[in-house]
C-alpha positions in Angstrom: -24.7 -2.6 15.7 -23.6 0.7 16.1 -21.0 0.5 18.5 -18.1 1.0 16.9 -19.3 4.1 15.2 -17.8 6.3 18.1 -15.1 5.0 17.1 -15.1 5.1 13.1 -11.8 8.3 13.0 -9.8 6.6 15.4 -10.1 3.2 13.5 -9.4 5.2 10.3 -6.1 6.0 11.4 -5.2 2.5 12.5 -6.2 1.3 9.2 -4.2 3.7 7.4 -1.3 3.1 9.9 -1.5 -1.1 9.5 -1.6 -0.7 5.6 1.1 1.8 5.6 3.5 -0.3 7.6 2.6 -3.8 5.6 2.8 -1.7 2.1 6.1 0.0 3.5 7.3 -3.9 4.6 7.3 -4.9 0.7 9.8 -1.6 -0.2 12.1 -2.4 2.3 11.9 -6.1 1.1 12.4 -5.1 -2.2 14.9 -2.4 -2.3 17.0 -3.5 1.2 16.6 -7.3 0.6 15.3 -7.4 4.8 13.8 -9.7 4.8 15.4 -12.0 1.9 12.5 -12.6 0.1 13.4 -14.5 -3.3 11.2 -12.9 -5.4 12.7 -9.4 -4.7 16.2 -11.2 -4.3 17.8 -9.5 -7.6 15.5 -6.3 -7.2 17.7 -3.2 -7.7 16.0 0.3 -7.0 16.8 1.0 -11.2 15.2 -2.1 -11.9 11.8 -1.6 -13.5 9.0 -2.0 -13.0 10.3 -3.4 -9.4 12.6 -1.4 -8.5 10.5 2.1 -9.1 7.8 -0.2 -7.4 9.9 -0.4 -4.5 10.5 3.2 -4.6 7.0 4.1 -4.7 6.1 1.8 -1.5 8.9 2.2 0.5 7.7 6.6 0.3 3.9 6.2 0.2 4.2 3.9 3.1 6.2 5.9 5.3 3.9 8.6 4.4 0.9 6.8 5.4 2.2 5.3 8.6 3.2 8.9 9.5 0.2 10.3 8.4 1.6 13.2 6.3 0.2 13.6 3.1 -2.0 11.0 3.4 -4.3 11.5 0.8 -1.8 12.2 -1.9 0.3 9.2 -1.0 -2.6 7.0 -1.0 -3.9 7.9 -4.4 -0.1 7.2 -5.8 -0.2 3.6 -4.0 -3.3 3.0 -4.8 -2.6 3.6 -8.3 0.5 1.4 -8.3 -1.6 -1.4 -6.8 -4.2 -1.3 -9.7 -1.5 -1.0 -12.2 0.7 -4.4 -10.1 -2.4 -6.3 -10.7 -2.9 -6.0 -14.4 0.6 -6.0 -15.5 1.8 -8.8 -12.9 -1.1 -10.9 -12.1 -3.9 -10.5 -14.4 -2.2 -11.8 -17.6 -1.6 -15.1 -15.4 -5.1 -15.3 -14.9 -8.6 -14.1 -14.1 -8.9 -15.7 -10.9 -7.4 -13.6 -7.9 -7.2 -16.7 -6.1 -4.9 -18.1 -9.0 -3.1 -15.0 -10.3 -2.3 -14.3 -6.3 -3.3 -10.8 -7.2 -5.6 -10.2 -4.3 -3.3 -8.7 -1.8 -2.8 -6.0 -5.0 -6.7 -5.3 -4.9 -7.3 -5.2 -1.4 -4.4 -2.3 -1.3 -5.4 -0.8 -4.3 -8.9 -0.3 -3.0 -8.2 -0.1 0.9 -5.4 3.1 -0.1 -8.4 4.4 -2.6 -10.5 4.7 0.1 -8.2 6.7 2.6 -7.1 8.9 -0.4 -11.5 10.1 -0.3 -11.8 9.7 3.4 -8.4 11.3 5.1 -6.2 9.4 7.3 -8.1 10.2 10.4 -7.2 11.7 13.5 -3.4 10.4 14.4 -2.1 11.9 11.7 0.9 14.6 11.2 -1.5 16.8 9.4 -5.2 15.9 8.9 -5.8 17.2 5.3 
């Protein structure tokens, strides 16, 4: 089953790429209101925790998607992500499935990952 170990750098980057454009997706929803999403409707980028949230993913995303400062960018987002889930869905509940918190790990620990691992090889710089 090792047939996609050639390929392990290259698929890497297109993680890092994917998650950086759907994490960069929810700034621009939040601080640009594009698209209207109702829960970010009366987000403002002052607004807190939100707002900074916003803030936070609209950078780290564009970061990651470009590929510069990869590791850095992930390690703040990642951070965000595990803070998101214990002050926004946690107290709702322990359940991921009911709390709706499991977008929030799966970033938290996909952007962990490419802060120790390095965004591959179609980045802007590699370190």
């Amino acid at each position: 089953m090792d047939f996609l170990s050639p390929h392990e750098a290259r698929l890497r980057s297109v993680l890092r790429i994917v998650c950086g454009l759907l994490f960069l997706h929810f700034g621009i929803a939040k601080l640009f209101h594009v698209p209207l999403v109702p829960a970010f409707a009366a987000v403002g980028p002052t607004d807190w925790p939100e707002g900074y949230a916003g803030i936070i993913e609209l950078v780290t995303g564009a970061l990651l998607v470009l590929g510069f400062f990869s590791r850095i960018a992930a390690f703040i987002a990642s951070g965000e992500m595990a803070a998101a889930y214990f002050m926004a869905h946690f107290p709702a509940s322990f359940f991921p499935a009911i709390n709706q918190g499991t977008p929030a790990i799966l970033f938290c620990f996909v952007f962990l990952y490419l802060a120790a691992a390095g965004p591959g090889p179609w980045a802007v710089n590699q370190k």
